[in-house]
One Martini backbone bead per residue (centre of mass of N, CA, C, O) as a GRO file, in nm:
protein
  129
    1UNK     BB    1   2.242  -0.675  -0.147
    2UNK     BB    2   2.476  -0.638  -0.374
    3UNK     BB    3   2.662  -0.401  -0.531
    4UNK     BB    4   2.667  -0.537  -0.785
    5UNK     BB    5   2.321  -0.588  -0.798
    6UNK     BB    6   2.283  -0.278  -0.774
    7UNK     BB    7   2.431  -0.195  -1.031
    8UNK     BB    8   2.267  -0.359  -1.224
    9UNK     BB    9   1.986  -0.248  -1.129
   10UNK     BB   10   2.031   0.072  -1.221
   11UNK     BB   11   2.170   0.041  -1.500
   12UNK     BB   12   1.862  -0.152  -1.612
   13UNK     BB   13   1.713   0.101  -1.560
   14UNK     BB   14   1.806   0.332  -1.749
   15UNK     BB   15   1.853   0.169  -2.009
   16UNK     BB   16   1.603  -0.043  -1.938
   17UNK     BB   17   1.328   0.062  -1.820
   18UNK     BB   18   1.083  -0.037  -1.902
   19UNK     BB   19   1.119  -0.306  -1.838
   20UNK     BB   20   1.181  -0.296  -1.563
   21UNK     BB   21   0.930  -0.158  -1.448
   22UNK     BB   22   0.771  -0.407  -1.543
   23UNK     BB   23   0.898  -0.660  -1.400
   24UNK     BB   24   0.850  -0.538  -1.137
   25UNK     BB   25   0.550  -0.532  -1.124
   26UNK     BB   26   0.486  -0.814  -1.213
   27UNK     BB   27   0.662  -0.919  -0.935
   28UNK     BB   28   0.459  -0.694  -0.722
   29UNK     BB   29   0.185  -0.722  -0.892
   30UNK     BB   30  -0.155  -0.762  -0.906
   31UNK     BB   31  -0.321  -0.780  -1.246
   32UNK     BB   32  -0.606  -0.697  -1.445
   33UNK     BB   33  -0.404  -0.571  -1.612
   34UNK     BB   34  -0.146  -0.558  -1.815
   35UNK     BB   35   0.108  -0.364  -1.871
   36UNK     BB   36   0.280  -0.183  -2.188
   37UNK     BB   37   0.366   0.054  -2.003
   38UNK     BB   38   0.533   0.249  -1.774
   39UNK     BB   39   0.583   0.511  -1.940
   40UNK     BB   40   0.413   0.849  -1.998
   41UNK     BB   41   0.495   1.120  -2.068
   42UNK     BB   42   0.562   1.437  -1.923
   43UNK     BB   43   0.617   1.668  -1.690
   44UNK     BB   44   0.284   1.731  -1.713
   45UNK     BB   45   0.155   1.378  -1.771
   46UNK     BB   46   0.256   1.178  -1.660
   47UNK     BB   47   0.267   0.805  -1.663
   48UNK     BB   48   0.212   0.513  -1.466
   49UNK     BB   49   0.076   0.209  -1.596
   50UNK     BB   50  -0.201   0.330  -1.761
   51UNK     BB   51  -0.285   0.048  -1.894
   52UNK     BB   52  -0.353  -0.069  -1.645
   53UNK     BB   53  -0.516  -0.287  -1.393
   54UNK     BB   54  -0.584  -0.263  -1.058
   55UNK     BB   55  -0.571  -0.365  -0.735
   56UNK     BB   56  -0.530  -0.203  -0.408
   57UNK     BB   57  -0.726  -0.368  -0.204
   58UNK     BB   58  -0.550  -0.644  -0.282
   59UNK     BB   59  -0.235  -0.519  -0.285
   60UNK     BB   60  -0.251  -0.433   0.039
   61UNK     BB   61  -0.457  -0.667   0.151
   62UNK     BB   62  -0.634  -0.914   0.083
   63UNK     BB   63  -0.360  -1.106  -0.009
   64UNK     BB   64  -0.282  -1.116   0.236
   65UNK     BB   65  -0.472  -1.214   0.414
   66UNK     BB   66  -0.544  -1.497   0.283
   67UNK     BB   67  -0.273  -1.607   0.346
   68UNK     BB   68  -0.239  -1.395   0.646
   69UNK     BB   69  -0.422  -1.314   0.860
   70UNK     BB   70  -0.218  -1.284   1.151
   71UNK     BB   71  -0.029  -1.089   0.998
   72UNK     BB   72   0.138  -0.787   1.089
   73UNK     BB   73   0.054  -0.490   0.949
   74UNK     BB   74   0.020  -0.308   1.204
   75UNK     BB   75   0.264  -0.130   1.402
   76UNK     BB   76   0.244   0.059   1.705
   77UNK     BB   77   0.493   0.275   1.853
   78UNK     BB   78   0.559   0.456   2.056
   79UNK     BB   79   0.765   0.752   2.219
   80UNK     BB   80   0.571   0.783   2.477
   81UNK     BB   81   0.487   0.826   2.786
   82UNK     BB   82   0.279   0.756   3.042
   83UNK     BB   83   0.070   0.922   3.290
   84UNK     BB   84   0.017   0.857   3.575
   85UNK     BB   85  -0.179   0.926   3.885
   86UNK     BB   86   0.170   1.015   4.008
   87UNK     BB   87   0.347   1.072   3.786
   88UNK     BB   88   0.449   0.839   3.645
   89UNK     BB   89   0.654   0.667   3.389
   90UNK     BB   90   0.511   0.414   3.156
   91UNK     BB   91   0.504   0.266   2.874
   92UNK     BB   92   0.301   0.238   2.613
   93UNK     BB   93   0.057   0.094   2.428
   94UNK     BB   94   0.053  -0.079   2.170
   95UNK     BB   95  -0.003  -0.194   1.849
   96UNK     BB   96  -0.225  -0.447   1.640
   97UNK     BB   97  -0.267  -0.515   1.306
   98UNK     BB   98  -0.394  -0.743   1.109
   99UNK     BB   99  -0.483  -0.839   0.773
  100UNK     BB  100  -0.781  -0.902   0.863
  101UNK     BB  101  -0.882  -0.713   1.040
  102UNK     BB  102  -0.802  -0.479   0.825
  103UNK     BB  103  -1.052  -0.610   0.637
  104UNK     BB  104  -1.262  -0.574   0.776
  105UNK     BB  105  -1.251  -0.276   0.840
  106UNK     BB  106  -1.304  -0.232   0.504
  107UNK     BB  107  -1.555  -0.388   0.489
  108UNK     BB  108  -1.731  -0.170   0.670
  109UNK     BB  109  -1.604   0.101   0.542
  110UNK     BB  110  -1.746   0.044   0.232
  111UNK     BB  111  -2.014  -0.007   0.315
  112UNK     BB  112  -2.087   0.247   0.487
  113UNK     BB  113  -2.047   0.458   0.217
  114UNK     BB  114  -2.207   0.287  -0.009
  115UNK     BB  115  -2.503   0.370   0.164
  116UNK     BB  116  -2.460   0.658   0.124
  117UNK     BB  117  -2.461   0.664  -0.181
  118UNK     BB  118  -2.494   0.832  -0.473
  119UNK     BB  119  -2.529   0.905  -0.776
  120UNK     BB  120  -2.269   1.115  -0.826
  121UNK     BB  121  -2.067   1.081  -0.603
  122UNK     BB  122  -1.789   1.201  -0.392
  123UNK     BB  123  -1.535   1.017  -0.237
  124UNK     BB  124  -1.347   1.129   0.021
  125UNK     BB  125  -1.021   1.099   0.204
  126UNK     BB  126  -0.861   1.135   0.431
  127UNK     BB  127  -0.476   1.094   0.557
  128UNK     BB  128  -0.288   1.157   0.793
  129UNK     BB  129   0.022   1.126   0.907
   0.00000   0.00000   0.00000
């Protein structure tokens, strides 16, 4: 992206936001109701894309999966060495997890969660970074 492509879509993004974030939502994310406003409500009750209705565990995982099931979703790169058993130092052994893998894993945990609800239960997920 060079600097003038750059200002044209600032320029764009200010001038006509509506449309321009309506653009970009279905240029980079597959909708089952494509939204017909991008932004809604003021200060206290902002509202993105509220009429439109997507799968984020589809725009996240399963197109991903789908498409390049092999292809690297998650690569964790450590930045401590580990300390063998003489007190040497040396680098931790990363890890990579693929967006098959991780459909797996969340259609594991998904059914999991699943049999466990009853009717009117909420399951809430906690996620630190």
């Amino acid at each position: 992206l060079n600097p003038e492509s750059y200002r044209q879509l600032w320029r764009e993004s200010h001038e006509q936001s509506n449309d321009f974030w309506l653009r970009h939502a279905t240029m980079f994310l597959d909708w089952e109701t494509l939204p017909t406003k991008a932004l809604a409500g003021g200060f206290d009750n902002l509202s993105w894309f509220g009429d439109g209705r997507l799968s984020v565990a589809w725009n996240l995982v399963d197109r991903h999966a789908e498409l390049d099931p092999d292809r690297v979703a998650f690569l964790h790169e450590p930045d401590e060495e580990e300390v063998g058993e003489k007190g040497e130092g040396r680098p931790q052994s990363g890890h990579r997890l693929t967006y098959g893998q991780l459909q797996e894993q969340s259609n594991i945990l998904a059914h999991w969660l699943a049999s466990r609800q009853q009717p009117g239960d909420t399951i809430t997920l906690y996620m630190p970074m």
